[in-house]
C-alpha positions in Angstrom: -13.6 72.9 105.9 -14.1 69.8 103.5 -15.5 72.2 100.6 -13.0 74.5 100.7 -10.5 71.8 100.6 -12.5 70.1 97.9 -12.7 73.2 95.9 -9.1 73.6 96.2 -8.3 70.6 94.6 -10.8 70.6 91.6 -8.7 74.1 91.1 -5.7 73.0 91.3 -6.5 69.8 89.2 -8.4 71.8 86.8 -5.4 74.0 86.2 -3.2 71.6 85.8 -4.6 70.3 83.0 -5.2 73.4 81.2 -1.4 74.4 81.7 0.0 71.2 80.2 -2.7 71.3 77.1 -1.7 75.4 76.5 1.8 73.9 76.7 1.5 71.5 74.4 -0.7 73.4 71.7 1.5 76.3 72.1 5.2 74.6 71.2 4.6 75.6 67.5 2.0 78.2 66.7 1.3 75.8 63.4 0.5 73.6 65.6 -2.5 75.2 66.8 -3.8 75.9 63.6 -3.4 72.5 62.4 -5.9 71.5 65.6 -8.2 74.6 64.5 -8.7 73.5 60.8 -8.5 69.7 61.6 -5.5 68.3 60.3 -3.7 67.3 63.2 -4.8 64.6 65.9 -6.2 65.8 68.8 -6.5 64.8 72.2 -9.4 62.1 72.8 -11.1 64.1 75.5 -12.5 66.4 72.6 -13.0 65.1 69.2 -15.0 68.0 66.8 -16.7 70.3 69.3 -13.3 71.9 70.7 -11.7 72.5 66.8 -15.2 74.2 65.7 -15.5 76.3 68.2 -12.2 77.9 67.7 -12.6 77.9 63.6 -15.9 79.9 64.3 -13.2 82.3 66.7 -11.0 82.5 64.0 -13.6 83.6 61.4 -14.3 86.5 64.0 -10.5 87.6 63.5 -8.9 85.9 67.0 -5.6 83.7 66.2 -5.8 80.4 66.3 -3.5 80.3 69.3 -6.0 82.9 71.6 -8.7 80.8 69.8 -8.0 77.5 71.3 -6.9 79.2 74.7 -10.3 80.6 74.9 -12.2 77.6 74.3 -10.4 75.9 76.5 -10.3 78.3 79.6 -14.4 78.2 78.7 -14.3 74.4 79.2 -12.4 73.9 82.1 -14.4 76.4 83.6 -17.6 74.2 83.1 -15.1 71.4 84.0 -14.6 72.4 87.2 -18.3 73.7 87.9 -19.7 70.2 86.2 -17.5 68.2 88.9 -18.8 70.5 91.6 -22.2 69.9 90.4 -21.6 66.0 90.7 -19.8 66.0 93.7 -23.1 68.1 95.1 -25.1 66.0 94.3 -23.5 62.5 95.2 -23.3 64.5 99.1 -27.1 64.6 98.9 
């Protein structure tokens, strides 16, 4: 019952905090370019990895917008698997 309830929460949590960064890349599609080719500040939680990842999606063809949503969906994904991980293996 405790990991299901666990799991729940990193979710939710996880979520959350992928909803209020689409929100606030997505107000102005400039903005998302800006964070794609560097010129505007970013959040601290990623300094260069998150910005390359989506300029080498936007070389592909994506939009910066769908660029930056994808790399981020991919890293709260391993967010929320990383936390499981450590939670795992604090139980042990």
């Amino acid at each position: 019952m405790h990991r299901k309830v666990f799991r729940g929460f990193l979710l939710v949590l996880v979520s959350f905090v992928a909803s209020v960064y689409a929100r606030w890349t997505w107000q102005t599609s400039e903005r998302a370019a800006q964070i794609v080719l560097g010129l505007k500040d970013r959040p601290f939680v990623y300094r260069a990895f998150v910005p390359w990842m989506a300029r080498i999606l936007t070389k592909l063809g994506l939009a910066a917008e769908t660029a930056l949503g994808v790399v981020i969906v991919i890293s709260a994904i391993g967010l929320y698997y990383g936390l499981e991980f450590l939670a795992k293996s604090i139980r042990r």
